[in-house]
N, C-alpha and C positions, 0 to 999 in steps of 0.2 A: 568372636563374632564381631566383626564391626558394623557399625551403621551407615548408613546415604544419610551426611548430614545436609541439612538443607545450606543453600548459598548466605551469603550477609547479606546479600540483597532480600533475599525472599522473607530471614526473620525482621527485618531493618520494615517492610515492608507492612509486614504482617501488626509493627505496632502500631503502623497509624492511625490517626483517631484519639488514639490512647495517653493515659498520662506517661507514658516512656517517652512519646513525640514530642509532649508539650515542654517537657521536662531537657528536651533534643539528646535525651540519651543516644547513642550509637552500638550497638553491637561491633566489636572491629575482629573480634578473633573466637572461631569455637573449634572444639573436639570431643573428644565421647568424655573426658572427665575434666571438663577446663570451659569457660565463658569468658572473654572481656569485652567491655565497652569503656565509653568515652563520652562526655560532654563535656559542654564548657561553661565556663563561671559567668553569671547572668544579673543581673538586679534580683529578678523572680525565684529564684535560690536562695535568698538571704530572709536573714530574721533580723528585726529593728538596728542590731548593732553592725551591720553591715556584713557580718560573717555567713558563709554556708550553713543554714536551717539541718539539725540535727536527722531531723525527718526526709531531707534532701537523700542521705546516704545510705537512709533504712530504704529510701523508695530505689535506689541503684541495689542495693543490696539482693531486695526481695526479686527485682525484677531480674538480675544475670542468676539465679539461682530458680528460680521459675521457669522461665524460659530454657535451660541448660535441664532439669528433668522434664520438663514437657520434649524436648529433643529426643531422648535416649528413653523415654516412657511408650512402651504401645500403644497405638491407634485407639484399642478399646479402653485404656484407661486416661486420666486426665490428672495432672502434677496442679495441686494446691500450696499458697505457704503456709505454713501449720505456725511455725515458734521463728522469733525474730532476738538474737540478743545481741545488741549494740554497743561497740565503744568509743567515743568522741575522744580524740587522743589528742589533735591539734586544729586549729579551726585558718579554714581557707579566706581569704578576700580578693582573689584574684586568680586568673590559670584556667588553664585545659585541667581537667579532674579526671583520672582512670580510675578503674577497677578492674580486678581481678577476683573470679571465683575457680574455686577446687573444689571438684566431688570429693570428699572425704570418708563418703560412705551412700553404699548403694544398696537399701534393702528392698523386698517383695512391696512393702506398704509404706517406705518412708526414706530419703535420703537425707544426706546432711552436708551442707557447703560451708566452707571458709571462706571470707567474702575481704579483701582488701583492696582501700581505695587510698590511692597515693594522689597528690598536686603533683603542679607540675615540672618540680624539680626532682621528684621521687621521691617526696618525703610521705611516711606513713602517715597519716591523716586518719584511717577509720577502721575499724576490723567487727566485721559480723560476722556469727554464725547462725544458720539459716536450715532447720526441717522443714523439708517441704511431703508433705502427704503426698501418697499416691492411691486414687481410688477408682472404680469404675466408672465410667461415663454414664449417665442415665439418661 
């Protein structure tokens, strides 16, 4: 079965207001088991030593993996993030910053993403994995 996924404009859209805006994340590519985005390196990203804020990468993390089961989640139900586990592998001070997430698994009440953020020479930089709940709307 495939889905009507919505445009980049429409989810790119839908975050403003939000810390994915403030943050200028972009959504740049989606599919029924795949999310990426993009931002770029900022002052407001870093922590005292001038480097990308560790917390920086859980908030791309959580958001291409939210966003990506709220996509592929029915109407009547609504994709929460349940569990975040993080690995700072190399630290950024400059560059376009990507991400890439993979549905890795697709259950009735719970999915599970791989989440990798490379700089922007391709180098790996970050890798989470990311359950996200899925429950009824109320």
């Amino acid at each position: 079965m495939s889905l009507n996924l919505p445009s980049l404009d429409q989810i790119n859209n839908f975050n403003r207001g939000t810390l994915i805006e403030f943050l200028d994340i972009k959504i740049t590519a989606i599919t029924e088991d795949s999310i990426e985005g993009s931002l770029p390196f900022s002052q407001k990203l870093t922590q005292p030593m001038g480097l990308v804020h560790g917390g920086v990468y859980c908030v791309v993390s959580e958001s291409l993996a939210s966003i990506g089961s709220n996509i592929i989640t029915p109407d009547s139900e609504v994709a929460l993030g349940q569990t975040i586990t993080s690995y700072h592998l190399k630290p950024i001070k400059m560059g376009m910053i990507t991400a890439k997430a993979k549905l890795e698994f697709k259950g009735r009440s719970s999915h599970l993403w791989n989440i990798e953020i490379f700089d922007e020479e391709n180098n790996l930089v970050h890798v989470s994995k990311m359950q996200v709940a899925i429950r009824e709307k109320r």
